[in-house]
DSSP file (Angstrom, degrees, kcal/mol; ACC not computed):
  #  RESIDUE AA STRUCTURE BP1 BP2  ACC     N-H-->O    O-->H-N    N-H-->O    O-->H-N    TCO  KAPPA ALPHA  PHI   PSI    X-CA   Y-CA   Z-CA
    1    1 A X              0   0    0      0, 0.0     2,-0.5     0, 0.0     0, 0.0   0.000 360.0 360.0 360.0 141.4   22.5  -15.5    5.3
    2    2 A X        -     0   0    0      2,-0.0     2,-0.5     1,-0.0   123,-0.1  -0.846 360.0-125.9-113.4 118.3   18.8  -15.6    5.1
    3    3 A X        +     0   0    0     -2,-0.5   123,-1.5     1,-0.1   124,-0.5  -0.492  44.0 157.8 -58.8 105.1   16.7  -12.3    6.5
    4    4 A X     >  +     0   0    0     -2,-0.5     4,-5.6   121,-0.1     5,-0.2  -0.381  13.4 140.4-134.9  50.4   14.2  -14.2    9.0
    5    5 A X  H  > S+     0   0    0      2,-0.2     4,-3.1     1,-0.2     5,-0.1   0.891  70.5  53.0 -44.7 -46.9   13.3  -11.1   11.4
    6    6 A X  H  4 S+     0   0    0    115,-0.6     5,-0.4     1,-0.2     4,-0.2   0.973 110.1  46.3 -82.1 -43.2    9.7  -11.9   11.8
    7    7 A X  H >> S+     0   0    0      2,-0.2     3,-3.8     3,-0.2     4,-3.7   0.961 114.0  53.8 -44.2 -63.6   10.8  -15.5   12.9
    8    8 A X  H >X S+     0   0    0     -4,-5.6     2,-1.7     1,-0.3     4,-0.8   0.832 115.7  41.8 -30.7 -76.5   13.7  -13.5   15.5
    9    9 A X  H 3< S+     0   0    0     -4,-3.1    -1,-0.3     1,-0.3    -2,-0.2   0.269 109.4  50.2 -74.1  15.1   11.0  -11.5   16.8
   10   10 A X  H X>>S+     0   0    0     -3,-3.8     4,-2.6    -2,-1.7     5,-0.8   0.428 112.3  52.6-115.8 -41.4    8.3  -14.1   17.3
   11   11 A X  H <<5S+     0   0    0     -4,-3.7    -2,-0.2    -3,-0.8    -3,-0.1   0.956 112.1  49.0 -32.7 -60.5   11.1  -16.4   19.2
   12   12 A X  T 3<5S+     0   0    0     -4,-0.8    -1,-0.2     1,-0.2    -3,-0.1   0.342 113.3  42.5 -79.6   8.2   11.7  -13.5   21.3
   13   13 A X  T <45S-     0   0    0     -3,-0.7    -1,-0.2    -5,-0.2    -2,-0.2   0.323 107.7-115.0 -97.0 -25.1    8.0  -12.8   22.1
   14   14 A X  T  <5 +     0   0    0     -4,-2.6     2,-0.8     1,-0.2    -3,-0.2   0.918  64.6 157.7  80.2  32.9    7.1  -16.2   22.7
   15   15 A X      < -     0   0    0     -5,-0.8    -1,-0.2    -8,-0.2     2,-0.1  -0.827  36.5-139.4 -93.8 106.6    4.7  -15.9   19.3
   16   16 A X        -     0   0    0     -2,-0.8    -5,-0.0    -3,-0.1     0, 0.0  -0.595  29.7-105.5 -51.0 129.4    3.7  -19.0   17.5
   17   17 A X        -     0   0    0     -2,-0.1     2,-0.3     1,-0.1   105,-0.0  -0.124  33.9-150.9   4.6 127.3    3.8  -18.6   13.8
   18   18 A X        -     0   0    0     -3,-0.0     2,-1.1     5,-0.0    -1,-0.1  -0.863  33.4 -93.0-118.4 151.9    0.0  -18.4   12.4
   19   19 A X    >>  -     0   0    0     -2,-0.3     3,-1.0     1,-0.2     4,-0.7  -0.573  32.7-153.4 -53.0  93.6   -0.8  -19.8    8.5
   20   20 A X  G >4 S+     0   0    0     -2,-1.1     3,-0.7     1,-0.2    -1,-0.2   0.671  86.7  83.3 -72.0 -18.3   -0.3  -16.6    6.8
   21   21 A X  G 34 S+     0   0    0      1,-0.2    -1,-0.2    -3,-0.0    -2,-0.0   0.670  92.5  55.3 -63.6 -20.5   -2.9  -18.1    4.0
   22   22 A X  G <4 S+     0   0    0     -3,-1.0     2,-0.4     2,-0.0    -1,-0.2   0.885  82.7  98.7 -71.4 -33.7   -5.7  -16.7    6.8
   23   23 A X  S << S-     0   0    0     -4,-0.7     5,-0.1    -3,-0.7    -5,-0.0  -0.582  78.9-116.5 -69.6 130.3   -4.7  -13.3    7.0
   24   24 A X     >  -     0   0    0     -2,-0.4     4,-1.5     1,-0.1    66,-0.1   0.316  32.3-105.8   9.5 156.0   -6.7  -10.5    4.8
   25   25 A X  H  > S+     0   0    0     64,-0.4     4,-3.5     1,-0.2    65,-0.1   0.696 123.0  55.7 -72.8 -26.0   -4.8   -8.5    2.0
   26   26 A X  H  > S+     0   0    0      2,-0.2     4,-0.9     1,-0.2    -1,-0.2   0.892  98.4  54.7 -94.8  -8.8   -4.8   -5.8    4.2
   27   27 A X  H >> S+     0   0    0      2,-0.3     3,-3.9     1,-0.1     4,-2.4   0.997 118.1  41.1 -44.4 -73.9   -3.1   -7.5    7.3
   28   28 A X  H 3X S+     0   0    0     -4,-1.5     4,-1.5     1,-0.3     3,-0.4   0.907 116.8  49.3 -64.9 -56.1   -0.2   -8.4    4.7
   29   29 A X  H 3X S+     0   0    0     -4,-3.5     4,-0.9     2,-0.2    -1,-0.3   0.573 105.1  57.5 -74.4 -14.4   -0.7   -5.1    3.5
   30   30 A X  H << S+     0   0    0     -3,-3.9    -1,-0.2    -4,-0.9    -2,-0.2   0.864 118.9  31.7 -53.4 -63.7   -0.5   -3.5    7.2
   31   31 A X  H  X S+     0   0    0     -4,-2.4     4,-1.4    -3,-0.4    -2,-0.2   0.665 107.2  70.6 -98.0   4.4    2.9   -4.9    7.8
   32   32 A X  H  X>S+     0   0    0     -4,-1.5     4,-2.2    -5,-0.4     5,-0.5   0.937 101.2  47.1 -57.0 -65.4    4.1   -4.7    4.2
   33   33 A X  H  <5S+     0   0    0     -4,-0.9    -1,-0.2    -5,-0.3    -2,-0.1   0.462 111.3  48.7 -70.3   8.0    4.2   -0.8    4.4
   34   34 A X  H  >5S+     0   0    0     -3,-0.2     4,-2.7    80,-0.1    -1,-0.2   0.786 110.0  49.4-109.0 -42.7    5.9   -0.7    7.5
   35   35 A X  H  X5S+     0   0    0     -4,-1.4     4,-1.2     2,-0.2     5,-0.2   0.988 115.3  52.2 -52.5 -75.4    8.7   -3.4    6.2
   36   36 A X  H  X5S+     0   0    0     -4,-2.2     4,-0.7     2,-0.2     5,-0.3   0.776 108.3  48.4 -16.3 -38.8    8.9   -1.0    3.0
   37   37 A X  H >><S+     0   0    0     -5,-0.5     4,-3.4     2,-0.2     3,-1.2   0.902 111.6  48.0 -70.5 -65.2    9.4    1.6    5.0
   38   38 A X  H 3X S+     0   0    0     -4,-2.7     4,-1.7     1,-0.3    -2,-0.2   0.853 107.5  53.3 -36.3 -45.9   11.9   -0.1    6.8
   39   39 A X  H 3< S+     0   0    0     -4,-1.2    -1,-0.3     2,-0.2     4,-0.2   0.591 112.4  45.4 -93.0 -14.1   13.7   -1.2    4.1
   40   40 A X  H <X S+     0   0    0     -3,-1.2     4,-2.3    -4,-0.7    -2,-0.2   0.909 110.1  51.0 -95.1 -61.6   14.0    2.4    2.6
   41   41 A X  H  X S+     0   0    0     -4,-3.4     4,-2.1    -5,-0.3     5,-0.2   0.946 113.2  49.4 -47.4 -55.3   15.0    4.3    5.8
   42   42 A X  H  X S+     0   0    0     -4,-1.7     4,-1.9    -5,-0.4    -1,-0.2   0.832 106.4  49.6 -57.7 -25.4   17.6    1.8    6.2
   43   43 A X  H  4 S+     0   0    0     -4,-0.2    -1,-0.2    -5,-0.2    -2,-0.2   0.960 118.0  51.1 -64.3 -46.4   18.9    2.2    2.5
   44   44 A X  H >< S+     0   0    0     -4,-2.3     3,-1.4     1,-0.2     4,-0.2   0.986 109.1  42.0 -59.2 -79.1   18.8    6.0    3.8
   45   45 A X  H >< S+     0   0    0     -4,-2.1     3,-0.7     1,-0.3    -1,-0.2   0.629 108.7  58.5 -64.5 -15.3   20.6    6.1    7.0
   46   46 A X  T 3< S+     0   0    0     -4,-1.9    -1,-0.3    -5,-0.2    -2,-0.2  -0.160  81.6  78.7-118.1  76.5   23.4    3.9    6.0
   47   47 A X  T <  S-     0   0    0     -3,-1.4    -1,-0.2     1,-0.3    -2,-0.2   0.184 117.1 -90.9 -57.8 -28.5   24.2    5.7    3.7
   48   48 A X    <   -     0   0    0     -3,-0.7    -1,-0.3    -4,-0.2    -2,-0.0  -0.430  63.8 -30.4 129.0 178.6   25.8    7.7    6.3
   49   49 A X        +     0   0    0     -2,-0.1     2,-0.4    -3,-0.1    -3,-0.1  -0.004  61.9 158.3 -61.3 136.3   24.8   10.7    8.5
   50   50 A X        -     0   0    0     -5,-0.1     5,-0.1     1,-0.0    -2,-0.1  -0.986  49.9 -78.9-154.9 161.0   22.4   13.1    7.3
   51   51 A X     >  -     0   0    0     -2,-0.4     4,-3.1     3,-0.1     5,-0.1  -0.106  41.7-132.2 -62.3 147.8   19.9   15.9    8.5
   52   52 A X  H >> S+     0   0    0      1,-0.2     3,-2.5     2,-0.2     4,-0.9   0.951 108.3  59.3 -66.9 -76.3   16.6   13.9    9.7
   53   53 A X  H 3> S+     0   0    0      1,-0.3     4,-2.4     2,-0.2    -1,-0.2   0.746 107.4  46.8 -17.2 -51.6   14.5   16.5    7.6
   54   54 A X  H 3> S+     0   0    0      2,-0.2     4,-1.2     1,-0.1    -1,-0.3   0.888 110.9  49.1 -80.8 -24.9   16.5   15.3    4.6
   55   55 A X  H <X S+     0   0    0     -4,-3.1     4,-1.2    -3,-2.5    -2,-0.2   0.945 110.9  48.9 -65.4 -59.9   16.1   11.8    5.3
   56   56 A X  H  X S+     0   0    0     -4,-0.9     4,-3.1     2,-0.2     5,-0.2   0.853 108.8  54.3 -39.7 -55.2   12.4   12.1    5.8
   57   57 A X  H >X S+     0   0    0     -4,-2.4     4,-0.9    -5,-0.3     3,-0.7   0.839 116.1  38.9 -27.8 -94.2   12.1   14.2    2.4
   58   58 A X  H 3X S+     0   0    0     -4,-1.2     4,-0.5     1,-0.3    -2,-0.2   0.570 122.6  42.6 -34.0 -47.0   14.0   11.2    0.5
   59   59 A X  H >X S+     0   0    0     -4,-1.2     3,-3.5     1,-0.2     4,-2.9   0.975 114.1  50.3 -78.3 -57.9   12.0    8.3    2.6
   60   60 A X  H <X S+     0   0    0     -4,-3.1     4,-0.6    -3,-0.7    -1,-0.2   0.713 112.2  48.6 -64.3 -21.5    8.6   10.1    2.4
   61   61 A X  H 3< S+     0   0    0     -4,-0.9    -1,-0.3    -5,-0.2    -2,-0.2   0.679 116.1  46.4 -76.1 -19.7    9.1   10.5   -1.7
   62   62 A X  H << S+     0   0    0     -3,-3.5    -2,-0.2    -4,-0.5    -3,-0.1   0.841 114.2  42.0 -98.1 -64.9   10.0    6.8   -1.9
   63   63 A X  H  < S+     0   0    0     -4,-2.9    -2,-0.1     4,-0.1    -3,-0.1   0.419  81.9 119.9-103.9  28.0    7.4    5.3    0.0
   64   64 A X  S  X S-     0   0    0     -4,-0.6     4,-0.5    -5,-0.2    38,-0.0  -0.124  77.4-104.4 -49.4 155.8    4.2    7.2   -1.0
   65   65 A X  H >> S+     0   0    0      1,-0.2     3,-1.4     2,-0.2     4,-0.9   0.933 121.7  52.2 -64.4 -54.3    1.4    5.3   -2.5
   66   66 A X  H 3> S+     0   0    0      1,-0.2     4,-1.0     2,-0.2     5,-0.2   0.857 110.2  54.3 -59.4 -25.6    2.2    6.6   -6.0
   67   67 A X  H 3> S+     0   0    0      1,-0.2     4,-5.8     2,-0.2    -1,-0.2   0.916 109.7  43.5 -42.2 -58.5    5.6    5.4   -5.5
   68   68 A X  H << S+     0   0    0     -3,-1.4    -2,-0.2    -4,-0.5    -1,-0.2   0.414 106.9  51.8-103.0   4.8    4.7    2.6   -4.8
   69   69 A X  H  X S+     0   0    0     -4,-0.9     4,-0.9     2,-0.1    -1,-0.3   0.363 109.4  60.3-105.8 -13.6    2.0    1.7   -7.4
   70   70 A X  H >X S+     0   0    0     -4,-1.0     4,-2.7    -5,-0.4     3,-1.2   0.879 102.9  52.3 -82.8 -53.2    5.1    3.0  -10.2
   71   71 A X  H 3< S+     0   0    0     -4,-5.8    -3,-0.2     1,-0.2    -1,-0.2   0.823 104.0  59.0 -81.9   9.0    7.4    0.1   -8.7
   72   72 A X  H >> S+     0   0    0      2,-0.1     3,-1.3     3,-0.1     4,-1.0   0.822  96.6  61.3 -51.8 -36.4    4.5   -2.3   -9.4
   73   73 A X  H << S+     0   0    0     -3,-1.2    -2,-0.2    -4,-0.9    -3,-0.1   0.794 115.6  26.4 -75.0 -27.8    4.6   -1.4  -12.7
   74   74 A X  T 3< S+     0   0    0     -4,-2.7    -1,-0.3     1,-0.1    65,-0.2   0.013 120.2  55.5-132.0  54.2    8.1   -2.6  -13.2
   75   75 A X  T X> S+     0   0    0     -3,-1.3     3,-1.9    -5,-0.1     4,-1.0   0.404  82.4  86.1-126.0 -19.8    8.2   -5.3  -10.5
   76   76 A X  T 3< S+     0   0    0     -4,-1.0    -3,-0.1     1,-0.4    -2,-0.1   0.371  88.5  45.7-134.5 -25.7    5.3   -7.0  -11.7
   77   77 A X  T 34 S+     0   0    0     -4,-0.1    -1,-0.4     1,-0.1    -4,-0.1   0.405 113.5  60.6 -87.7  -8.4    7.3   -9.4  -14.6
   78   78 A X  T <4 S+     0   0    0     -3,-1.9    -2,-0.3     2,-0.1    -1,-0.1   0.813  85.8 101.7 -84.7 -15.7    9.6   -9.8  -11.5
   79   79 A X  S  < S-     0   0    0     -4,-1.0     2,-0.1     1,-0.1    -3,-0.1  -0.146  71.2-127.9 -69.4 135.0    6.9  -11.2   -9.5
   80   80 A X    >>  -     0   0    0      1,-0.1     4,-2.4    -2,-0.0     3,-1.0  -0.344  34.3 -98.1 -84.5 152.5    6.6  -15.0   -8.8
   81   81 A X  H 3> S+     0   0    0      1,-0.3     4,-0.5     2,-0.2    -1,-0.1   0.711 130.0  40.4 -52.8 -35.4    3.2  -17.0   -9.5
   82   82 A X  H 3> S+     0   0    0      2,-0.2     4,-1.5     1,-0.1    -1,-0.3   0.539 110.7  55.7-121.4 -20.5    2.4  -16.7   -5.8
   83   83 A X  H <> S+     0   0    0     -3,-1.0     4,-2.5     2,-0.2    -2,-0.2   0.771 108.4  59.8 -52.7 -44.9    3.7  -12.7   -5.4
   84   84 A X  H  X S+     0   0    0     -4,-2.4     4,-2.2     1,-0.2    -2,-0.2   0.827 105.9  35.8 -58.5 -49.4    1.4  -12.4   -8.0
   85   85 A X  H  X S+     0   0    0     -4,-0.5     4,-2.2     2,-0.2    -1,-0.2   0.809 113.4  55.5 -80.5 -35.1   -1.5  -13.5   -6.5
   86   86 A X  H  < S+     0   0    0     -4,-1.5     4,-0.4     2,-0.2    -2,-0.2   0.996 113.4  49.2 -30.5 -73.9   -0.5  -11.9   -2.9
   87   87 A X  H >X S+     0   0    0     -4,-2.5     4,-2.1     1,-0.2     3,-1.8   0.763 114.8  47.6 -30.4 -70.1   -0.3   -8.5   -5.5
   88   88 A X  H 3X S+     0   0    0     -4,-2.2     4,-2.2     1,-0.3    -1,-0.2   0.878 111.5  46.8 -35.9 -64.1   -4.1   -9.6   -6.8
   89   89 A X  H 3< S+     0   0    0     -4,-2.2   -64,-0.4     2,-0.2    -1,-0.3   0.558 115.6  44.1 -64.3 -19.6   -5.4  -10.1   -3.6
   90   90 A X  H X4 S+     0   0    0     -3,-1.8     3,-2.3    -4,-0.4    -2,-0.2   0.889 115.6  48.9 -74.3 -79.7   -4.0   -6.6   -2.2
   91   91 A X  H 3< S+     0   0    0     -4,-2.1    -2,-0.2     1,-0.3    -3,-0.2   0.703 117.3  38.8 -33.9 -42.6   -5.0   -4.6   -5.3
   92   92 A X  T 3< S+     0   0    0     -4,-2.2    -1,-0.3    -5,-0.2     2,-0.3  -0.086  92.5 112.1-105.6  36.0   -8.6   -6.0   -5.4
   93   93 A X  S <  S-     0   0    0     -3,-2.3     2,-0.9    15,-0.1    -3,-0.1  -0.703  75.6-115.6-107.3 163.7   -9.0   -5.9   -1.4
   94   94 A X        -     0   0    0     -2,-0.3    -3,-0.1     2,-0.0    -2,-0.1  -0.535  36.5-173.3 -92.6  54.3  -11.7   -3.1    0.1
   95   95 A X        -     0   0    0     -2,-0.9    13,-0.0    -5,-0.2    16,-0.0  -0.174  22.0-137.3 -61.7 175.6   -9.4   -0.8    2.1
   96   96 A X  S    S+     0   0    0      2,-0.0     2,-0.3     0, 0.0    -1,-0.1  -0.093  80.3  57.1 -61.9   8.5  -11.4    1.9    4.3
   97   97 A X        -     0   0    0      0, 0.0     2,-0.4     0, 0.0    -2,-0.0  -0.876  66.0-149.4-152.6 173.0   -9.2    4.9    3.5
   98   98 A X        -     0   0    0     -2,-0.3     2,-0.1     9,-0.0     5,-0.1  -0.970  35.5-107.9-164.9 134.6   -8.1    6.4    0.3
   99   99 A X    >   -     0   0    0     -2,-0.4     3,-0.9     3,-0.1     8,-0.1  -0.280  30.7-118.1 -78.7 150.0   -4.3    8.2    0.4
  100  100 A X  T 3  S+     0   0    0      1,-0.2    -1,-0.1    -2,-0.1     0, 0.0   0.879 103.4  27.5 -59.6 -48.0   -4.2   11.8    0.4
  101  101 A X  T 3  S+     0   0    0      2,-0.1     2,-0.4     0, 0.0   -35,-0.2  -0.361 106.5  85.7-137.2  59.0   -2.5   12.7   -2.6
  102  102 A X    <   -     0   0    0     -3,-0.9    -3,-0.1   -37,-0.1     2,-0.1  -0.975  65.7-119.6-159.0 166.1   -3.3    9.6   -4.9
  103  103 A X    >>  -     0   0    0     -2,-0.4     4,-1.4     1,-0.1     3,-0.7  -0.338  38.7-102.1 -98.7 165.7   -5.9    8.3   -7.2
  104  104 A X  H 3> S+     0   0    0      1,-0.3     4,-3.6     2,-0.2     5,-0.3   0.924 114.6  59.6 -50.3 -62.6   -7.4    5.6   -6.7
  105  105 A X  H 3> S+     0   0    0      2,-0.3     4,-1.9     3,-0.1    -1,-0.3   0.846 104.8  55.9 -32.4 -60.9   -6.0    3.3   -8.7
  106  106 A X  H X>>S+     0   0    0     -3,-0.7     4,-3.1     2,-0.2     3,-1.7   0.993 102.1  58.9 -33.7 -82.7   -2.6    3.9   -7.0
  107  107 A X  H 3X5S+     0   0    0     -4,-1.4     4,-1.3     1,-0.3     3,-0.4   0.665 107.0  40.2 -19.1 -71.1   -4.0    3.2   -3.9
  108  108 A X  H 3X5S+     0   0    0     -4,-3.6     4,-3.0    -5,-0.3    -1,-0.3   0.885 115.2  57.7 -58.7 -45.7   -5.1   -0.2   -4.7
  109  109 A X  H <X5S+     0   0    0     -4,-1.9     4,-1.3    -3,-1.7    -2,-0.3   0.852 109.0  41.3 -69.7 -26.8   -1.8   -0.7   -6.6
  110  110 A X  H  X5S+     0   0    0     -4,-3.1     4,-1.3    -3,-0.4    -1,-0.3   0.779 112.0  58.1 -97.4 -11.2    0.5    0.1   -3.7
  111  111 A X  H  X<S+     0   0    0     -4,-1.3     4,-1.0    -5,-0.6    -2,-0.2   0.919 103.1  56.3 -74.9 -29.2   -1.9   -1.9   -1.5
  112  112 A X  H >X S+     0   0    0     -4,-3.0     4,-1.7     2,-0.2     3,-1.6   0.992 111.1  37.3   7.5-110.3   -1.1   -4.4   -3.8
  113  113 A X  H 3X S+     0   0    0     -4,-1.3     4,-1.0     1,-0.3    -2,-0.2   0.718 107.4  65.1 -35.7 -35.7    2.7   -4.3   -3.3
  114  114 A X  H 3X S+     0   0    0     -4,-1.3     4,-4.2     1,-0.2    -1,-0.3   0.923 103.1  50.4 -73.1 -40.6    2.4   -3.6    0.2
  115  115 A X  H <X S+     0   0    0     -3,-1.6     4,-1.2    -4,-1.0    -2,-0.2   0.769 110.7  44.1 -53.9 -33.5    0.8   -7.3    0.5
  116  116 A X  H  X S+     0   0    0     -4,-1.7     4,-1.6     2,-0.2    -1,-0.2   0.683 109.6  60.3 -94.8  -3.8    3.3   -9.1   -1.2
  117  117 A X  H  X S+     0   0    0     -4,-1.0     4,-3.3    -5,-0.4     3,-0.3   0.964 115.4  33.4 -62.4 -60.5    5.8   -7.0    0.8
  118  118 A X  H  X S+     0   0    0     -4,-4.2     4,-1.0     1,-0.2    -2,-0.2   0.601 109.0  66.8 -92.1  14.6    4.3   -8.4    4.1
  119  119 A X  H  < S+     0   0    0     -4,-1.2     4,-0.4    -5,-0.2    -1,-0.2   0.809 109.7  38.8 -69.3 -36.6    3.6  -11.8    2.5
  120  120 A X  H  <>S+     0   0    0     -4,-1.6     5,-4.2    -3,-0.3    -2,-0.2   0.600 117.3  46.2 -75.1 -16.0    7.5  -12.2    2.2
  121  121 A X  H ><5S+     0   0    0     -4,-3.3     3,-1.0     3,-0.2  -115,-0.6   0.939 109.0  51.1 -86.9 -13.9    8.4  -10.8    5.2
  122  122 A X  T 3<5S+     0   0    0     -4,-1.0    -2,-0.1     1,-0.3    -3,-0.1   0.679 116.1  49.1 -86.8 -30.6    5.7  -12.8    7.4
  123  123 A X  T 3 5S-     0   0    0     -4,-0.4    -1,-0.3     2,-0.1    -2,-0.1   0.008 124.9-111.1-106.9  54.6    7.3  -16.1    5.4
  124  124 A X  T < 5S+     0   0    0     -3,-1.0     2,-0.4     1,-0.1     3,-0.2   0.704  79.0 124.8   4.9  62.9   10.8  -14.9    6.3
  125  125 A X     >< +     0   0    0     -5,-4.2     4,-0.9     1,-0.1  -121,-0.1  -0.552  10.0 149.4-144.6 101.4   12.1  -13.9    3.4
  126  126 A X  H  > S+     0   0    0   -123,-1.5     4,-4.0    -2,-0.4     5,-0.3   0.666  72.6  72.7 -67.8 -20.3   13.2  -10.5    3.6
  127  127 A X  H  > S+     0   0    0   -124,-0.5     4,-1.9    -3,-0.2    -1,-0.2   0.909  97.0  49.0 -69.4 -32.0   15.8  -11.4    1.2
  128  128 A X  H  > S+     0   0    0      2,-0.2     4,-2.2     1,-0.2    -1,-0.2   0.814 113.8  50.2 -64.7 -47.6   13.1  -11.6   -1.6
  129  129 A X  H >X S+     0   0    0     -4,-0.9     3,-1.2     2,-0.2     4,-1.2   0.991 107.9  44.8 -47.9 -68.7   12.0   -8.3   -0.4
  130  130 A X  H 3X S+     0   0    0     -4,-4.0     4,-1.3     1,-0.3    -2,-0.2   0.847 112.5  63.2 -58.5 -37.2   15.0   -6.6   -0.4
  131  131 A X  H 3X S+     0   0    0     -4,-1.9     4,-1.2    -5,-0.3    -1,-0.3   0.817 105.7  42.5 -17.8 -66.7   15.4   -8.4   -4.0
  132  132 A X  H <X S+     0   0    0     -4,-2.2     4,-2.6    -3,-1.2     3,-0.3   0.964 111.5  49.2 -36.3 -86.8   12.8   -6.8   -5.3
  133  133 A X  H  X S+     0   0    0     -4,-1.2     4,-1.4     1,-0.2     5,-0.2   0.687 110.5  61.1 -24.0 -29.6   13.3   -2.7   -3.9
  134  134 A X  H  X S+     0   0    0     -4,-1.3     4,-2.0    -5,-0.4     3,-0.3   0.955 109.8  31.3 -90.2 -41.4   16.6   -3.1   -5.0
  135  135 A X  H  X S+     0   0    0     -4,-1.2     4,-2.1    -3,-0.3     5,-0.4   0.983 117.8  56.3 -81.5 -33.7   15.6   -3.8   -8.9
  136  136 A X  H  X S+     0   0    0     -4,-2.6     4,-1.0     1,-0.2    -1,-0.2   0.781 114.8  43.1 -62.5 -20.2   12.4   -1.4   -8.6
  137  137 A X  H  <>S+     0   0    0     -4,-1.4     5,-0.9    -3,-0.3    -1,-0.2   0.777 117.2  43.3 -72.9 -40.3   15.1    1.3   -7.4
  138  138 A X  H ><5S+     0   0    0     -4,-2.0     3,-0.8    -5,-0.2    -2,-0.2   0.989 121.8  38.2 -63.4 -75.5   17.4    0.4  -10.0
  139  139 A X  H 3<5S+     0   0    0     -4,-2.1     2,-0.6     1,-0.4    -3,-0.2   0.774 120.2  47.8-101.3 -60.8   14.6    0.1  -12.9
  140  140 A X  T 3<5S-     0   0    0     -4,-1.0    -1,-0.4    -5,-0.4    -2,-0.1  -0.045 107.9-134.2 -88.5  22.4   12.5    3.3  -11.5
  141  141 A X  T < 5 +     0   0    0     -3,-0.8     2,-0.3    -2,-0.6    -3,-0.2   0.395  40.9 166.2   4.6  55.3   16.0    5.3  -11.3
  142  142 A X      < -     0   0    0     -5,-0.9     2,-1.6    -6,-0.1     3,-0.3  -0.699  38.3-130.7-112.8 155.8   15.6    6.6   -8.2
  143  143 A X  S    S+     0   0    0     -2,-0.3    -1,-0.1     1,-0.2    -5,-0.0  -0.534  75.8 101.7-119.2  73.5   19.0    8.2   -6.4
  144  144 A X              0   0    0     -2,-1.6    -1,-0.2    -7,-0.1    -7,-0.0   0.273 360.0 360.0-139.7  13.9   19.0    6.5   -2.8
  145  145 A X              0   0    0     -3,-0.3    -2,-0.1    -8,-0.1    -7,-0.0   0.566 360.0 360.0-105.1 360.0   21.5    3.8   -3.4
């Protein structure tokens, strides 16, 4: 079955679809870190019940910038000619903030990843996403599955 959320939710909003080839890196990079997010908390809670405090620990370690510039680094041969360029287009975009406890260079690299995050969910395929998290968890051996 094929993950098409943003499609659900634009049905049930009465949103037409826009050309995602318009939007800015940091748009796709807006709802990229929130779909990351998403996809981690859910890995978290069902897993089965657990103190909120500890999920948030687990979530917040996971989906930190530096986090998230290490599973570029071995995501980055998984990435498709056109993830690739999403990734380019993140990385080399001009946010207006700079993360609290990451260097710059992170920063840009998880903005990176956060763009081709919401470049596949915004062309419904969450499955690609989750595709992805799942080997950069696997590969980065981090103990949330």
């Amino acid at each position: 079955m094929a993950a098409d959320l943003n499609a659900y939710l634009n049905s049930k909003f009465g949103i037409e679809g826009k050309d995602i080839r318009t939007y800015s890196p940091l748009t796709l990079a807006y709802i990229g870190d929130a779909i990351f997010d998403v996809i981690i908390r859910s890995i978290l809670v069902n897993k089965g019940n657990t103190a909120v405090n500890n999920l948030h620990k687990k979530a917040s370690s996971v989906v930190k910038a530096q986090s998230q510039a290490a599973f570029v680094k071995v995501l980055l041969d998984e990435f498709t000619e056109e993830e690739a360029d999403y990734y380019r287009r993140g990385r080399n975009s001009k946010p207006h903030t700079k993360a609290k406890n990451a260097s710059t260079m992170e920063y840009l690299e998880a903005t990176g990843f956060e763009a081709v995050m919401g470049f596949l969910y915004l062309t419904d395929n969450l499955d690609r996403a989750c595709e992805l998290v799942n080997i950069g968890i696997e590969r980065l051996g981090l103990d949330i599955l």
